[in-house]
C-alpha positions in Angstrom: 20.6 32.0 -8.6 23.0 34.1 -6.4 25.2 31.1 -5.4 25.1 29.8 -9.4 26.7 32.7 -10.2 29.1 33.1 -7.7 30.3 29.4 -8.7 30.7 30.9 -12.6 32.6 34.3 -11.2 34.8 31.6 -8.7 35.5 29.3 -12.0 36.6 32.2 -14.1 39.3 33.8 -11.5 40.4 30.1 -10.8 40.8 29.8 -14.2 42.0 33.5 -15.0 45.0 32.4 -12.0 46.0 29.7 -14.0 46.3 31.3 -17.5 48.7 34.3 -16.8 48.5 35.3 -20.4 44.8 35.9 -20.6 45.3 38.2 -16.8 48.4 40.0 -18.4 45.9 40.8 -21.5 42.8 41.0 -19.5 44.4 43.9 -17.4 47.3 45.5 -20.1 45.1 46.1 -23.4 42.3 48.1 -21.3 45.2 50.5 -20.4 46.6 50.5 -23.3 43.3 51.5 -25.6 42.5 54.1 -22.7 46.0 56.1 -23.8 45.1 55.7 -27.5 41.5 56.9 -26.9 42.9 60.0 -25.0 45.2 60.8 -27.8 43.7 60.1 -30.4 40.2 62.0 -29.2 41.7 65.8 -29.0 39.1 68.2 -28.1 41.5 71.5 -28.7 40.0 73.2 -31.6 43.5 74.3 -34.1 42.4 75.0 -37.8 38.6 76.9 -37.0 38.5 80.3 -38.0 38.5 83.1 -35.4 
């Protein structure tokens, strides 16, 4: 089983190498979402009554 799915992860990265638009994707959107998360999820507390 182990070498089966080290042929599948070798296949994908061969294949990733080859396709430089899915690697630009497969590595820019993750960043990109993790900014937008952090923005977008503000934990300072502004209109509560003290």
């Amino acid at each position: 089983m182990g070498s089966r799915l080290h042929g599948i992860i070798v296949k994908e990265f061969i294949q990733l190498g080859r396709d430089r638009l899915a690697l630009t994707l497969m590595l820019f959107v993750p960043v990109v979402m993790l900014f937008i998360f952090g923005w977008a999820i503000n934990t300072d507390v502004k209109h509560a009554p003290t």
